[in-house]
C-alpha positions, 0 to 999 in steps of 0.5 A: 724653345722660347724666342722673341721676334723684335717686329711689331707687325701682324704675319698673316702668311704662317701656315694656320692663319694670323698670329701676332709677334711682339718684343715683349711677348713670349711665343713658345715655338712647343705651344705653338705647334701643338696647339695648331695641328695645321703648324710644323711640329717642334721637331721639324723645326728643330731638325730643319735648323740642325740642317742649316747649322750643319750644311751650310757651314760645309757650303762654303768649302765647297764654293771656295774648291769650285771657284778655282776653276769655275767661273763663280756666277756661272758656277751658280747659274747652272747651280740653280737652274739644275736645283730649282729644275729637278725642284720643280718638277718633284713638286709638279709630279708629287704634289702638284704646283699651283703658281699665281703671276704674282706669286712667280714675281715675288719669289723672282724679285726674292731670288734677285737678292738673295741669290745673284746679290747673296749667294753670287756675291759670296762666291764672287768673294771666295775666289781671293778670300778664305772660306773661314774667314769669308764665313766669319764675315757673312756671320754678320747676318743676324744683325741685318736680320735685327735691324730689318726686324726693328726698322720693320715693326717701328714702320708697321706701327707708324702707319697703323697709328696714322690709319688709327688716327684717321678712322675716328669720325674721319676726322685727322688727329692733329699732328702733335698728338700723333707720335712721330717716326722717330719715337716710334723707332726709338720705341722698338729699339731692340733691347739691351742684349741685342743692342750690345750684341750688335756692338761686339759684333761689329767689334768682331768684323772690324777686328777681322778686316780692319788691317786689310782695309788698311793696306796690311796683310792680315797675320795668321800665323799660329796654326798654319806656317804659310804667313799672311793673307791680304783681303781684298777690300772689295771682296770683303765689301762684297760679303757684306753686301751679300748680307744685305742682299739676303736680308731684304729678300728674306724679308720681302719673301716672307712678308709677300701679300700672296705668298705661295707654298714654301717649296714651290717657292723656292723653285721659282727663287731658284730658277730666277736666280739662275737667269740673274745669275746667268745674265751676271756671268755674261755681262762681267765676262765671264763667258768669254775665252771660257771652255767646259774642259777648264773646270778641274773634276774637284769643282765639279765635285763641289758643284754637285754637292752645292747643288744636292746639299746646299740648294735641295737640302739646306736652301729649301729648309732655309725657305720653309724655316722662314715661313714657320720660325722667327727670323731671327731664330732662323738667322741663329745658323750664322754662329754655327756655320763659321766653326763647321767653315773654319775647322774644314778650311784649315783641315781640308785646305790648310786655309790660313787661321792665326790669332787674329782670326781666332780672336774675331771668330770668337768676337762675332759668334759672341755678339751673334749669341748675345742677340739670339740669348736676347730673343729667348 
């Protein structure tokens, strides 16, 4: 398996030391493993991402059942905190953690975005939206992933040019000969796959969200006899940001100068995205008027599988692929999930799925293949 990594920077925190990516060089992820005995093994690679594609897409299912009846930040609150808990202390009596101040922070600030602002808004939005259809909207993933990848190399490279500039006789090259910011972005543009890929992705959402966003239902008649659906727009607006949010703490995590242990990383992500997530609960409200005996057993049934499944299984190999793989082969689980989503939405829940849905699912998966063809 072949893929290109659009960054033009140096990853100085993959197991086994440095090792440079370019747009234009080959990195083949066999070779890679077997010529640094210290470096995950082409197998590991390819089952992790297997439990990505697979889990994942089943995930959201179960948030959209638990919801119902569980108030959504709090649902994942107790979530992380049981998860990252029983983590942690696996690690502690295992293996043993060893966790600098910085380290803690960094996983902290990681957990931020991409629990509370990822995870909690996906939530948040699968109380009134579909979890096929919420799925299809956070397949957009990919793109934030390829835009945080281009916009990363093109900065890496300004401030290398300016520290190169300087560093001959400590005498400053005059402003002319140095490339701008500008010229060096346009020059790690994405090439032409993504850049199309990016477009019919794009196309593909609007397709999916733009007669809600105009005040119309959204038709899904075909496969189910029960009508319309209207999206609520800020739901809507919530999964894309909650697409963001993972984006820039993936990246923040795995570009951390002191990066710990993948694992024991994701402990700490998990453990301070419960305090947020918990802090979020309360100040929205959530707590008030709220009893235990209000969640309907079916919740608590998905809450247990979030827990085992998504955040000890998925969420983990989630970390630990970030530390080892590319992102944006990481980020490929975005046109697996929906398929996996939406055929157990309409299955299991008799969720909603007509032409219009079909033709944006199609539209959104082809855009997220064109770029993850591109990096090959």
């Amino acid at each position: 398996m072949q893929v290109y990594s659009t960054a033009g920077w140096t990853n100085k925190h993959e197991t086994g030391g440095a090792a440079t990516f370019s747009m234009k060089n080959r990195v083949d992820l066999r070779g890679l493993a077997q010529a640094n005995s210290q470096g995950p093994s082409f197998l590991a690679v390819a089952i992790a991402l297997l439990v990505l594609y697979t889990v994942w897409g089943s995930t959201y299912l179960a948030i959209r059942v638990g919801v119902q009846t569980f108030p959504p930040f709090l649902m994942g609150a107790v979530r992380f905190a049981v998860a990252g808990g029983l983590l942690l202390v696996f690690l502690q009596v295992f293996r043993g953690v060893r966790l600098t101040i910085r380290q803690c922070v960094d996983n902290a600030i990681g957990g931020f975005f991409m629990l509370l602002g990822g995870n909690g808004l996906v939530s948040w939005a699968c109380e009134e939206i579909p979890s096929g259809i919420a799925t299809l909207i956070v397949a957009m993933n990919p793109l934030f992933f390829v835009a945080a990848e281009w916009l990363l190399g093109a900065w890496t490279q300004h401030k290398q040019n300016i520290l190169a500039s300087t560093s001959i006789d400590d005498a400053k090259l005059p402003s002319s000969q140095m490339p701008s910011l500008g010229s060096v972005v346009l020059a790690h543009s994405p090439n032409r796959w993504t850049q199309i890929g990016l477009v019919v992705g794009f196309l593909g959402l609007c397709i999916l969200v733009a007669p809600s966003l105009a005040g119309q239902s959204l038709s899904t008649e075909g496969l189910s006899s029960q009508g319309q659906v209207q999206l609520a727009p800020w739901r809507i607006l919530a999964l894309v940001g909650a697409c963001l949010n993972w984006t820039i703490g993936s990246m923040y995590i795995r570009h951390a100068r002191h990066a710990a242990a993948p694992m024991s990383g994701a402990s700490i992500q998990m453990l301070a995205g419960a305090v947020f997530m918990f802090m979020a609960s309360y100040l929205l409200g959530e707590l008030r008027e709220f009893h235990w005996g209000q969640i309907a057993p079916e919740a608590w049934w998905s809450w247990v599988y979030l827990v085992v499944a998504g955040s000890l299984i998925g969420y983990t190999s989630f970390v630990w692929l970030m530390k080892h793989a590319s992102p944006t082969l990481v980020s490929t689980y975005s046109y697996i999930n929906p398929m996996i989503a939406v055929f157990l939405g309409w299955w299991i829940l008799g969720e909603q799925v007509g032409p219009r849905v079909l033709v944006a699912s199609a539209t959104i998966i082809a855009g997220v293949v064109m770029i993850s063809w591109s990096k090959r």
